[in-house]
Every structure is written in structure tokens, then in C-alpha cells.
C-alpha positions as CSV (number, residue, x, y, z in Angstrom):
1,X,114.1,117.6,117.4
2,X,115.0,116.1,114.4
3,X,118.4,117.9,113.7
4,X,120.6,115.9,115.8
5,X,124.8,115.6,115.8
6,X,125.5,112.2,114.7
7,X,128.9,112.2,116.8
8,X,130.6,111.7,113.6
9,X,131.6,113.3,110.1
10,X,130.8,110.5,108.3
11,X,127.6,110.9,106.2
12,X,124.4,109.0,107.4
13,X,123.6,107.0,104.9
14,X,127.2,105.1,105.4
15,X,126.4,104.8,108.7
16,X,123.4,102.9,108.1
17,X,125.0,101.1,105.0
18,X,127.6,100.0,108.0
19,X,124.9,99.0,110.4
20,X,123.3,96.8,107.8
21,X,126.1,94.8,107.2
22,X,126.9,94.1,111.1
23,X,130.6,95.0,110.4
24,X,130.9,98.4,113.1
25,X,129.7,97.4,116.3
26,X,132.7,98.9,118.0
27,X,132.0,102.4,115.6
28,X,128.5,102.3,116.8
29,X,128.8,101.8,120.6
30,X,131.1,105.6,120.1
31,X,127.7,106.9,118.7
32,X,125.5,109.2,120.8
33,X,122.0,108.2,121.4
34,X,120.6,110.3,118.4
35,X,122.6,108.6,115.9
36,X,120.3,105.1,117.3
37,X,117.2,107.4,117.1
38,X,118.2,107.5,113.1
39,X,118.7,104.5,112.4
40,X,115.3,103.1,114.6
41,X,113.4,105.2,112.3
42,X,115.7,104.2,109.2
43,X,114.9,100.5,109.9
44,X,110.9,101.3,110.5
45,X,110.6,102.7,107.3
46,X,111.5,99.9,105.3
47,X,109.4,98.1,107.3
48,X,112.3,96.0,108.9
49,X,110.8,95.7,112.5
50,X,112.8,93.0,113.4
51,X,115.8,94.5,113.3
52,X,114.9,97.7,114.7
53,X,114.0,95.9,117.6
54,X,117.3,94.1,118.1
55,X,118.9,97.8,117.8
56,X,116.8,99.1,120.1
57,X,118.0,96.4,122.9
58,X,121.4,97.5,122.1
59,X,120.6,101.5,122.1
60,X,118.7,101.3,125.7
61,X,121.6,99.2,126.8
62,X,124.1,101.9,126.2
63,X,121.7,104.6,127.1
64,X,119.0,103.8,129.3
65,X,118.3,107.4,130.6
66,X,117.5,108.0,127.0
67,X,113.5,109.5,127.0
68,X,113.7,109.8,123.2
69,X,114.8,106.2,122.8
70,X,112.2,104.5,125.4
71,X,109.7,106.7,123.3
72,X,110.8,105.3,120.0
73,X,110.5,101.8,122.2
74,X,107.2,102.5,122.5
75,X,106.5,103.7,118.6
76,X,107.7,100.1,117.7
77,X,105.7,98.3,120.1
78,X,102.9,100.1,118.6
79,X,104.1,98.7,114.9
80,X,104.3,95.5,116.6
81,X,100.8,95.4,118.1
82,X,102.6,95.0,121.7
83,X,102.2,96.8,125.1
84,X,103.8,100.5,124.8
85,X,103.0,100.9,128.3
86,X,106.4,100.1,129.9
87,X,108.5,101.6,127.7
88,X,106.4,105.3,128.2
89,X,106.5,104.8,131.7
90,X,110.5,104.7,131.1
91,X,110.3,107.2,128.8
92,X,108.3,109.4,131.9
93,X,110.7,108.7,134.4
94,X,113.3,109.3,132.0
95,X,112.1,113.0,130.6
96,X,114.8,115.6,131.7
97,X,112.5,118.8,131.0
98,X,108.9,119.5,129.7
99,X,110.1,118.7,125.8
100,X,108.6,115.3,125.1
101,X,106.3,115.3,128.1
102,X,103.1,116.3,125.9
103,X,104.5,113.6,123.3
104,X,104.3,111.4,125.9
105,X,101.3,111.8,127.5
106,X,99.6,111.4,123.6
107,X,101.6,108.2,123.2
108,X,100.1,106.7,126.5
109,X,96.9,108.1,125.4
110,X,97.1,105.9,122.0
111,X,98.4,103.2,124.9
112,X,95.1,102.6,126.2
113,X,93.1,103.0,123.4
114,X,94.5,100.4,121.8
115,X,93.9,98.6,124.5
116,X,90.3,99.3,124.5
117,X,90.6,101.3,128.1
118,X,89.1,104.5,126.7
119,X,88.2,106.4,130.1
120,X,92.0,106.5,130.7
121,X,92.7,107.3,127.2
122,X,90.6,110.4,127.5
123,X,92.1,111.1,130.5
124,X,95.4,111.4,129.4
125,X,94.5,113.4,126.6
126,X,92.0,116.2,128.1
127,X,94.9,116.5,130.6
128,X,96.9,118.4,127.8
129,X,94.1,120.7,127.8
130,X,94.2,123.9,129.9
131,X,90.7,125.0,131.6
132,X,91.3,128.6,131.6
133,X,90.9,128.6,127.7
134,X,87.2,128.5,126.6
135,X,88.3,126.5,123.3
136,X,90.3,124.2,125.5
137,X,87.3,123.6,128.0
138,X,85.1,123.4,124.1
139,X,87.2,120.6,123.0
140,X,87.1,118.9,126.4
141,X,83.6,118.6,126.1
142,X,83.7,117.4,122.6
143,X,86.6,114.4,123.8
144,X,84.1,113.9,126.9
145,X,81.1,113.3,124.5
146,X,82.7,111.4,122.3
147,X,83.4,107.3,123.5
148,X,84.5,105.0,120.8
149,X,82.6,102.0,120.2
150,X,83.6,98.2,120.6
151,X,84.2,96.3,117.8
152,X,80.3,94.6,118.3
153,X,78.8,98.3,119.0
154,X,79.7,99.8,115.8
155,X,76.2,98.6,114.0
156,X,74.4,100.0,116.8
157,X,76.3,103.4,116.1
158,X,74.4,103.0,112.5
159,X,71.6,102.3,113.8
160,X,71.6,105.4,116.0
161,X,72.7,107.4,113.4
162,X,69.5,106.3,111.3
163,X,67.5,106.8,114.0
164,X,68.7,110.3,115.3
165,X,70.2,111.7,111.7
166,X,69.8,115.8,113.9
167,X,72.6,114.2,116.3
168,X,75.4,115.3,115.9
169,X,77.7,113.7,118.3
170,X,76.7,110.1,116.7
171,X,78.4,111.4,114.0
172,X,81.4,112.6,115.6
173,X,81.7,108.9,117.2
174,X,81.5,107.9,113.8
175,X,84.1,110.1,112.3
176,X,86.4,109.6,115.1
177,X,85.8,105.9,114.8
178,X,86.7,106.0,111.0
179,X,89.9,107.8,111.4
180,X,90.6,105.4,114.0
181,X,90.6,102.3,111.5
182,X,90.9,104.5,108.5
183,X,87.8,102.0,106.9
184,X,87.0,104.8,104.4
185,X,86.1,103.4,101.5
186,X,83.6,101.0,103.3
187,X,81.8,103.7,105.5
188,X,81.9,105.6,101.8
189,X,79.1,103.2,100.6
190,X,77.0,103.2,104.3
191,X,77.0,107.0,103.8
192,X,75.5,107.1,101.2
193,X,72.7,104.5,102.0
194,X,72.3,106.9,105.2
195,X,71.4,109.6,103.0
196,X,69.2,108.1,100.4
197,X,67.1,107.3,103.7
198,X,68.0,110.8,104.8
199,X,68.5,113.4,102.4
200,X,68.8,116.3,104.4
201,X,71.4,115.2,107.1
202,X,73.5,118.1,106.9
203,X,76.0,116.0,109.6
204,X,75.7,112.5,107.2
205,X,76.8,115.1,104.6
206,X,79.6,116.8,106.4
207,X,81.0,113.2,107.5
208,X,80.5,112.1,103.7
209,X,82.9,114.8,102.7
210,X,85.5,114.1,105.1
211,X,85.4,110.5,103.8
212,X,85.5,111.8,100.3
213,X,88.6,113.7,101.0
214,X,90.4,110.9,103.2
215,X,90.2,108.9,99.9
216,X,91.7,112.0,97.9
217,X,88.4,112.8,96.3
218,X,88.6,116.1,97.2
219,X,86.3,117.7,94.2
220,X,83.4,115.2,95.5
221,X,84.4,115.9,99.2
222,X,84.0,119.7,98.5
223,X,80.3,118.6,96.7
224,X,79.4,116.7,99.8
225,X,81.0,119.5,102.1
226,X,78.5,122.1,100.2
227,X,75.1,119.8,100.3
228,X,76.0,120.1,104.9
229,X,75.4,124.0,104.8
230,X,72.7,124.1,102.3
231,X,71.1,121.4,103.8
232,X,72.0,123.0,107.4
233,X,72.5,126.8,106.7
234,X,74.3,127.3,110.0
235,X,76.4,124.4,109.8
236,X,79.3,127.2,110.3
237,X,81.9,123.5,111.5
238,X,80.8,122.7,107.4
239,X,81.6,126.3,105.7
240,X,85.4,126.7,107.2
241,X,86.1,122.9,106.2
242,X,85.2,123.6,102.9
243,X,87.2,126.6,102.6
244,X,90.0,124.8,104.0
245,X,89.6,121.7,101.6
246,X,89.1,124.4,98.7
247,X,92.4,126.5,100.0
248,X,94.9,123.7,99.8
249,X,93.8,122.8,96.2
250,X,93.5,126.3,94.8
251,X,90.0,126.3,94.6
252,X,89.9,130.3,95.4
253,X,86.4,130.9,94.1
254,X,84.8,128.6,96.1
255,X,87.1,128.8,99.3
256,X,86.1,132.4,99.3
257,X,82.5,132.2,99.3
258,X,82.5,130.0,102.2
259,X,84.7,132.4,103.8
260,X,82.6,134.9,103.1
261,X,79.0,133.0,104.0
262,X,80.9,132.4,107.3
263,X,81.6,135.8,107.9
264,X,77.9,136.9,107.0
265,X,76.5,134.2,110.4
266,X,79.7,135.2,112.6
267,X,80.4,138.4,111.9
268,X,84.2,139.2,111.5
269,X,86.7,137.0,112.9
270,X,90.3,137.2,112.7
271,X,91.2,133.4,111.5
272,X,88.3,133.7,108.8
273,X,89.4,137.1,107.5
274,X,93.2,135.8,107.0
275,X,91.3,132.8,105.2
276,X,89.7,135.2,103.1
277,X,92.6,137.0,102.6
278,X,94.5,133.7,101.3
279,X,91.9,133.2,98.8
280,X,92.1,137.0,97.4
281,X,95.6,136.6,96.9
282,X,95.6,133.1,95.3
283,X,93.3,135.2,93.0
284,X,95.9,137.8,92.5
285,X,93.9,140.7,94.3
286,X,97.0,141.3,96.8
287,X,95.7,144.5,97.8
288,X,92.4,143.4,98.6
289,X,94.7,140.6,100.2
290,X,96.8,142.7,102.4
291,X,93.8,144.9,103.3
292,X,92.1,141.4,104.9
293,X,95.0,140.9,106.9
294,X,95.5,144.3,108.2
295,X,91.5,144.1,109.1
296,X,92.4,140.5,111.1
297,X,94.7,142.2,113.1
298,X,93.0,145.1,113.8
299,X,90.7,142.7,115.2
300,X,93.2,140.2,117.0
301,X,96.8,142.1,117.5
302,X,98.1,138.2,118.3
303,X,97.0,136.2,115.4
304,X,100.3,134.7,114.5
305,X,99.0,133.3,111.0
306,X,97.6,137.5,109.8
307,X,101.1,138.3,110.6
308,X,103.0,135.3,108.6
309,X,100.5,136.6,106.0
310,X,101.8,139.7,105.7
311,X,105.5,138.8,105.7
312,X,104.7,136.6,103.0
313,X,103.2,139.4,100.7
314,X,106.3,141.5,101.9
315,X,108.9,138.7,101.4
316,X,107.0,138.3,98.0
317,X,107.8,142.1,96.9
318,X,111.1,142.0,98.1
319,X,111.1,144.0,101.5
320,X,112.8,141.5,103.4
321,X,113.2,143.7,106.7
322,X,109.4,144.4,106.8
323,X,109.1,140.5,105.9
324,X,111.8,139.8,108.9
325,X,109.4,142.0,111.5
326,X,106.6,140.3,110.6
327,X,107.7,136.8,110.7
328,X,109.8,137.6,114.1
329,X,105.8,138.7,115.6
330,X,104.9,135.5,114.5
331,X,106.9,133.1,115.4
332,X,106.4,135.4,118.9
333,X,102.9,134.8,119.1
334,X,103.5,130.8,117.5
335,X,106.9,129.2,117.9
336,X,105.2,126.0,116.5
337,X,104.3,127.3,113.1
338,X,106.6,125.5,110.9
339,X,106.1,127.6,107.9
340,X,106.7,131.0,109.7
341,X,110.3,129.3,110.8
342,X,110.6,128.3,106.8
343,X,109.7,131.5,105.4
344,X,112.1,133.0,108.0
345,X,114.6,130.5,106.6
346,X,114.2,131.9,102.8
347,X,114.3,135.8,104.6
348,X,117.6,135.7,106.3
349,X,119.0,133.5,103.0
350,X,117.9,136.3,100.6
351,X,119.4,138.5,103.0
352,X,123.3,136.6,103.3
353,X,122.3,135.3,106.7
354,X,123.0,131.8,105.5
355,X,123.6,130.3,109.5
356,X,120.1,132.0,110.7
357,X,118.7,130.4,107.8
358,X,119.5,127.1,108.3
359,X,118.5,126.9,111.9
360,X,114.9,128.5,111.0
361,X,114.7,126.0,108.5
362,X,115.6,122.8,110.7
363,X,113.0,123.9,113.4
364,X,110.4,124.2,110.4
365,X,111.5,120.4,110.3
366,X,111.7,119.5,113.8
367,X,107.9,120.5,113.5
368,X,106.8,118.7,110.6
369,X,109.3,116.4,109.0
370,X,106.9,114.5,107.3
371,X,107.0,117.9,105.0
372,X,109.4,117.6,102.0
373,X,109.4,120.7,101.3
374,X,111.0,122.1,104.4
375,X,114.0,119.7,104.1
376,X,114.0,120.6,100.1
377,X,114.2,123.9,101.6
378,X,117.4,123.4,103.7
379,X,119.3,120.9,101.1
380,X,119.0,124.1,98.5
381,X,120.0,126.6,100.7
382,X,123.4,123.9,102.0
383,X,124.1,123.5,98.4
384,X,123.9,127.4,97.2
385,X,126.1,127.9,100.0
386,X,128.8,125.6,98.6
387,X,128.0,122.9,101.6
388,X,127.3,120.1,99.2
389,X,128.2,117.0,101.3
390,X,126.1,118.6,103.8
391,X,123.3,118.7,101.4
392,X,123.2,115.6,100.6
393,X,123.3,114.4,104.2
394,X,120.1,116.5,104.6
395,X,119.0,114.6,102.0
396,X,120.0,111.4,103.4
397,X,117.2,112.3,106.2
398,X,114.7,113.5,104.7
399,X,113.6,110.6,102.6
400,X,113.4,108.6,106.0
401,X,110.6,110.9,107.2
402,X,109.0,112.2,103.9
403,X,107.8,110.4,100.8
404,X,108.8,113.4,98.6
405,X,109.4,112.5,95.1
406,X,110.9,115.8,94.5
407,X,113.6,114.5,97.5
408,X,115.0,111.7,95.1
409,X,115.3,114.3,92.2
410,X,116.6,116.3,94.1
411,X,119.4,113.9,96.0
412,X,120.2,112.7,92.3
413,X,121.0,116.4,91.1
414,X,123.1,116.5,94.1
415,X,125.0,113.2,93.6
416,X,125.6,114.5,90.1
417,X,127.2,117.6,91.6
418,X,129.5,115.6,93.6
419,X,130.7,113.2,90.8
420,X,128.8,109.8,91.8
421,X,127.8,109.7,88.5
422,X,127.1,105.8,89.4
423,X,124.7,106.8,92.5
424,X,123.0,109.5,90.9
425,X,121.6,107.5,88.1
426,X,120.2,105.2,90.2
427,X,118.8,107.2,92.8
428,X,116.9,108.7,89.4
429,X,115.9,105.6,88.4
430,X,113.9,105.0,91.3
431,X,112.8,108.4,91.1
432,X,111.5,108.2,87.5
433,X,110.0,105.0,88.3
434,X,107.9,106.6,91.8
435,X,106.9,109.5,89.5
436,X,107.8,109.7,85.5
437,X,106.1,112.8,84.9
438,X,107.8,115.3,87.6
439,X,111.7,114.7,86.3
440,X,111.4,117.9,84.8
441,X,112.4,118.6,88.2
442,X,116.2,118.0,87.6
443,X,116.2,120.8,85.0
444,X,115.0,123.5,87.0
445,X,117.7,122.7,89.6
446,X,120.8,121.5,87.6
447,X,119.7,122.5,83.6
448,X,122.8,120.9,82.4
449,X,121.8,118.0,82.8
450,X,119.5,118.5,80.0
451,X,122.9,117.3,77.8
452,X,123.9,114.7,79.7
453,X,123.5,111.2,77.7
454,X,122.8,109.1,80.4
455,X,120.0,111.0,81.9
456,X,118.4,111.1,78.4
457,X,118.8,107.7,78.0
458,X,117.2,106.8,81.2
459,X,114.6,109.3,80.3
460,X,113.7,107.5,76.6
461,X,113.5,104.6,78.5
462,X,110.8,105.6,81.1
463,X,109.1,107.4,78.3
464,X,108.8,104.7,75.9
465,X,107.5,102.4,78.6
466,X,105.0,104.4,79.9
467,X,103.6,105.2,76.4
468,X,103.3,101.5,75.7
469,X,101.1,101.1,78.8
């Protein structure tokens, strides 16, 4: 969804240079409806609402059959704390196939729960769900259980939670209510007064380590997360968060004794054994590894992520037609996985297949954009190919949907490649000044620089500054 034809050769970020100066109605109005989708989300970003709103007038003019653009409508009535609900119904009358209707029904799900209507919220959501899977009909019944409060009830919600510390859907409302309003660091202190009263709520725990991680604690969140199953040995909910939390920041030692403390109340299961298997291999036991993932599918022939596993490991020792089978079987069993489509992307690259590889890797970002290193991903594999000004248009568009700091290294090192010698140092700039300590970065992808006075002297000058601090 988010690779889409401009309607013109002309790189995106003179586009929206052009826009910004008001000087190309006329080259606008020959645009198709994706090149407004860009910009709408260019002019969110910095935050420009005003003017995003005065294009979008002008885009639903030209294209008012447009689902996409009535569903960006209703993203920037959202920003603007105004009724989405007209421009989803638009974008619902508007919807050509099944594509956006689940984003739509989500959006008009937000709809009414920000405006305090939370039956029809819920209804709009658990009609996503299908009945004829038991964990769709589980996670019905935890939507259906879970009401947020008004702004008044939420002390009652404490108090409840004092009251009845073994309920554990008073502390999903909680949860659910925090994410809501994202008021972590305040709930951080009433957790904790929670459990000096009550020391052995494993679910005050559980919730205290979510909080913990929200806030990017995540060494005190996995504490927290470990005090909810000792406190509550079959807290088995507390044990895979944990080895989740642990998993993303390499903690393999204590990812895989949660993994394996699971498997000891559950018996084997096919999603816990590939967990295991991730933490034996950030260990460097690969056999032990593979072994795990061979055993989850033994168990469950259709689990997608056992199967991504093992293309990895095979990608990893360069078999790259075993690593093609086993990705293919993945993305069979899960088209939405967006790192089976990116590994599938660095395959068919290794492999020559430079046009496969693209595509794989813009539906990695059509899945998660907000994921720099899917579009780092494509702009590397552009510029190995030669396609440099197509790089750097990649580039363009990732840093409207991904923070990245290795994007703006990275779109400098290309800028020096094209000889914009004047863009490139300052597109560095502001890179060295979002994150000093990662411009090693340019080296690794363009070494010469290394020589290259003015990059040195930009260098000495961010270094000296932040050793005076």
C-alpha cells in the first residue's frame, strides 16, 4: 500500500518542495490520487495540520471516489480532535474491494471511542473477528469484558483493583485504559502503591511491567514481569511476555527460561518452541536451534514463523534455494509477515533476482512502514543495483513514515554518491545532531568518506560539542 506511482519522474521530495511554495497547482491537479496521499502524510508529520487540511479539500475535489483519501480525511480529523465519522462513512461507500475495509472498520472503531460510545466501538471491532476460530471467539470475550471507564470512573477502577487484587479483568480495564491515554509514568507511581498494599498481585505485577516497558525500562519491566509468575506460578500470559520483552533485547538467558517454564505447564506448543528456538540461536547453539524448529513443525505443519525460522538459518549458511522454499511456505501460510517478504527480498537479491527483490521488499513496507529497516533494506538494494536516483527517492519516503536515524545516514551517503555535496552535508548535520554516536554508520556504507574533509570537519565539531556537555 505504500509503494505507489507518483504519475511523474520527478523525485518526491521536489514535489513537496513545489507544493510548499504554492507555485504548481496546474502540475498537481495532473497528479494521481497517491501522489496527495504523500504529501497528506508529508504535511502530518511536521505537524503542519493546517495545511494538510487545505490539501485534502483540494485532493477529495479531484478525486472523490478516492477510499484511501476519505480515510486519510478521517486520520486528520483524528489529529484534529474532530468527527472522523463522515469521512469513514465516505471512505465505506467509497471502498472498491475488501483492501481497506478491515482498516476501516478499526478507524470507525477508534470513531466511537473517542467519542465515548464504547458499545459501538466494540462492536465494530469484535466484527473483525471470525467465530469459527476458538482464539477469535477468546479474544471476543476478552474485548466483551473489557469496558473503559469515564474520565470520573477511573478512581473507582483503583479502588476495585485494591479491593479485588485476584481480578484480573480490572486489570486488563486498567491496562487497556493506560494505553489508551498512554499516562504511564503516572499509573508507574499508583502501581507501585498497589503493591506495597499488595505484594503478591501477580496481575499488579504483570501490569507494572508493561508500564515499565512502555517507558523503555525494559530491565525493570522484565524484574516486574518475573515477580507476576513467581508470585502466580501459572501466570503462563506473564512467562511468554517476558520472553518476548527478553527476545527483542537479546536477553537469551532469561528469554529461554521462560520459554522453557512455559513449556514445563503447557506442554509443547509450536509458537513457544520457535521462541525457544530464537533464543538457542541468539546463543549460537544453531543446531539445537534448528532442531526446535523442525520439532514446531512437526507439531504444527502451518506455523508460518517455524518456517521463516528455518529459511533464516538457511539464508544465514548460504543455501539460498532451501532459504527460497522455506520462506515461499511462509509467506503461504502468512502473506502479512513483513519480515518473511524482507528476508525474501535479501534471497532473490543474493540470488541476481534484483526485480523480485524489490517487490518482496516494498510489501515488507506496505506492512509496516513505520520499520526503517525495511526501507533501508530496499534503498541498498536500488543503489547496489546502480538505481541511485531511485534510492534516494526511497529514501525520500521513508523518513515520512520512520524516525530511523540510520535513514538520514543513509540518504546523506546517497546524496554524496550523486554529487550534492551541498545536500548531503546537511542532511548529516541533522543526522549527527538526532544521534552523534551512530555516524559510524556512513563508513560501513560509503568508507571513503572516511577522507573526505568536510565530513571530518562536521564530525570534530559534533565531537567537541558533545564532550564539553
Amino acid at each position: 500500500m505504500e509503494h505507489f506511482d507518483t504519475g511523474s519522474s520527478l523525485p518526491l521530495n521536489f514535489m513537496l518542495c513545489a507544493w510548499k511554495r504554492n507555485a504548481c497547482s496546474a502540475f498537481v491537479t495532473r497528479q494521481n490520487e497517491f501522489f496527495y496521499h504523500h504529501l497528506l502524510r508529508y504535511q502530518v508529520s511536521v505537524g503542519d495540520t493546517d495545511a494538510a487540511r487545505a490539501l485534502m479539500h483540494h485532493a477529495l475535489w479531484h478525486y472523490p471516489q478516492s477510499a484511501v483519501l476519505h480515510l486519510r480525511h478521517a486520520q486528520l480529523a483524528f489529529l484534529s480532535n474532530r468527527d472522523a465519522s463522515g469521512p469513514l462513512e465516505n471512505a465505506q461507500v467509497c471502498v472498491g474491494s475488501d483492501g481497506l475495509l478491515d482498516e476501516i472498520t478499526l478507524y470507525r472503531a477508534e470513531a466511537y471511542l473517542r467519542l465515548g460510545k464504547m458499545d459501538e466501538a466494540l462492536q465494530w471491532v469484535t466484527s473483525l473477528l471470525s467465530d469459527a476460530d476458538e482464539t477469535m471467539k477468546s479474544l471476543r470475550n476478552d474485548l466483551a469484558a473489557i469496558r473503559i471507564p469515564e474520565e470520573g470512573a477511573l478512581p473507582d477502577l483503583w479502588a476495585d483493583a485494591a479491593e479485588n487484587p485476584s481480578d484480573p479483568a480490572v486489570f486488563k480495564k486498567l491496562w487497556f485504559y493506560s494505553e489508551l491515554h498512554q499516562d504511564f509514568s503516572e499509573n508507574l507511581v499508583k502501581y507501585r502503591d498497589l503493591l506495597e498494599t499488595h505484594p503478591y498481585c501477580c496481575y499488579a505485577w504483570f501490569n507494572l511491567g508493561l508500564t515499565f516497558a512502555a517507558l523503555g525500562r525494559w530491565q525493570e519491566a522484565l524484574d516486574a514481569l518475573e515477580y507476576a509468575f513467581i508470585t502466580e506460578p501459572d501466570y503462563l500470559e506473564a512467562y511468554r511476555e517476558l520472553a518476548d520483552l527478553a527476545i527483542r533485547h537479546a536477553q537469551w538467558g532469561r528469554a529461554l527460561e521462560a520459554c522453557m517454564a512455559l513449556t514445563e505447564r503447557t506442554g509443547p506448543q509450536a509458537d513457544v518452541l520457535v521462541l525457544t528456538g530464537v533464543c538457542l540461536a541468539g546463543q549460537n547453539r544453531r543446531q539445537e536451534a534448528h532442531h526446535m524448529y523442525l520439532k514446531a513443525l512437526k507439531l504444527d505443519p502451518r506455523c508460518a514463523d517455524a518456517h521463516y525460522r528455518l529459511g533464516l538459518m538457511a539464508a544465514d549458511d548460504q543455501m539460498w534455494p532451501a532459504a527460497e522454499t522455506y520462506l515461499r511456505r511462509a509467506i503461504r501460510l502468512d502473506a502479512n509477515h513483513p519480515g518473511c517478504h524482507a528476508a525474501m527480498a535479501d534471497v532473490y537479491e543474493r540470488q541476481g533476482q534484483t526485480r523480485a527483490a524489490c517487490s518482496h521488499a516494498w510489501k515488507a513496507i506496505g506492512l509496516a512502514p513505520e520499520e526503517a529497516a525495511y526501507w533501508r533494506l530496499l534503498a541498498l538494494m536500488l543503489w547496489r543495483a546502480g538505481r541511485r536516483k531511485a534510492a534516494l527517492e526511497v529514501l525520500d519516503q521513508s523518513l515520512m513514515h520512520s524516525d530511523g536515524v540510520e535513514l538520514m545516514y543513509l540518504r546523506a551517503v546517497c546524496l554524496f554518491g550523486l554529487g550534492r555535496r551541498n545536500s548531503a552535508l546537511r542532511q548529516l548535520r541533522q543526522a549527527l545532531r538526532s544521534d552523534y554516536i551512530r555516524h559510524t554508520l556512513l563508513f560501513e556504507w560509503q568508507p571513503a568518506l572516511r577522507d573526505d574533509l568536510g565530513v571530518q570537519t562536521l564530525l570534530t565539531g559534533f565531537r567537541d560539542r558533545a564532550n564539553s556537555l
